[in-house]
C-alpha positions as CSV (number, residue, x, y, z in Angstrom):
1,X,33.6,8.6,-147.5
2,X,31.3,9.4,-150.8
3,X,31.6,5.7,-151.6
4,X,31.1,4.7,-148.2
5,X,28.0,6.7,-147.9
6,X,27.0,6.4,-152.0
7,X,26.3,2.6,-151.2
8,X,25.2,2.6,-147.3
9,X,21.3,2.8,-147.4
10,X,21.2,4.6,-144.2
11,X,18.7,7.4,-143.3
12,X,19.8,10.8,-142.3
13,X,18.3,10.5,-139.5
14,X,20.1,7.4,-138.7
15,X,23.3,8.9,-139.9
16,X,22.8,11.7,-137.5
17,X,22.1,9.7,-134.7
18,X,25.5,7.6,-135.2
19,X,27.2,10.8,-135.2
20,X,25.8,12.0,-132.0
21,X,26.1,8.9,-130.0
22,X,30.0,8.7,-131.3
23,X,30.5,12.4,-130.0
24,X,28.8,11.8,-126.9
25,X,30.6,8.9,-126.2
26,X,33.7,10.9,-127.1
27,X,32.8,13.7,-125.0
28,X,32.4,11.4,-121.9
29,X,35.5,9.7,-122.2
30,X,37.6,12.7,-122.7
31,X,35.8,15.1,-120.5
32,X,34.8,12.7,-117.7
33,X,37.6,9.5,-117.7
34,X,41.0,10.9,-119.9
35,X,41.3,14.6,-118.5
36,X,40.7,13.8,-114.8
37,X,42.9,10.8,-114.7
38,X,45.9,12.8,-116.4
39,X,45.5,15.3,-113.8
40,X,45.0,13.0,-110.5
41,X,48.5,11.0,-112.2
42,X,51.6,11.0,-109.9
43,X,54.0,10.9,-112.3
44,X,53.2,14.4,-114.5
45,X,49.7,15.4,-113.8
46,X,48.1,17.8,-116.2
47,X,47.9,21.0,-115.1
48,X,45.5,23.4,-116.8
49,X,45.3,27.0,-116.7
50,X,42.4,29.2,-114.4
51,X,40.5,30.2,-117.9
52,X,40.7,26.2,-118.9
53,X,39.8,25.0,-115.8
54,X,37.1,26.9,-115.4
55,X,35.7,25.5,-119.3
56,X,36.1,22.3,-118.1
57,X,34.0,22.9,-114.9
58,X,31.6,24.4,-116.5
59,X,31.4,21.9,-119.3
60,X,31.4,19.3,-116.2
61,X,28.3,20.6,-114.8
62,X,26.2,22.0,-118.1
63,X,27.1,19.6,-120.7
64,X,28.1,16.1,-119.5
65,X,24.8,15.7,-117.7
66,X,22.9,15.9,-121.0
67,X,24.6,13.5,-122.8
68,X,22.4,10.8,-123.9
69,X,25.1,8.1,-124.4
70,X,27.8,7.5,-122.4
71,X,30.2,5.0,-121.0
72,X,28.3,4.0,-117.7
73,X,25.1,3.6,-119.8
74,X,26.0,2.6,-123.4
75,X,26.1,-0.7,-122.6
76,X,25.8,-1.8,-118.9
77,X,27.8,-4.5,-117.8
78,X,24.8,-7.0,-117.3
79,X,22.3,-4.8,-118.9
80,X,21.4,-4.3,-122.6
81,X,22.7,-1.9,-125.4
82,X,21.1,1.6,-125.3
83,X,19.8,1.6,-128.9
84,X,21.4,4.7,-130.0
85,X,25.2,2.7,-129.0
């Protein structure tokens, strides 16, 4: 990583940026695709705990609206790249 970053010219703030679109579009996948999917399966669903469930609720409705890059808008199908993705 400290060559990787020693001869990439990037800004901080372009640094930061990639960081935050990655973990947004991480978030999003995991929080709003993977987790649901594993527990709608047939086979072995996922089954969470009340005090989990509850997180990832909660997460649901505060923190998945806010993200500013995710997989429905990162890059439309027919559409553009968000600048950030």
């Amino acid at each position: 990583l400290q060559q990787y970053y020693a001869v990439n010219s990037m800004t901080l703030e372009a640094l930061l940026t990639n960081i935050a679109t990655g973990m947004s579009l991480l978030s999003d996948a995991v929080l709003d695709v993977i987790i649901p999917a594993l527990q709608a399966a047939s086979y072995t669903p996922l089954s969470l705990s009340a005090d989990q469930q509850n997180t990832l609720s909660d997460i649901k409705a505060n923190l998945l609206p806010s993200l500013f890059t995710t997989l429905a808008n990162g890059y439309p199908s027919g559409g553009s790249k968000q600048m950030q993705y």
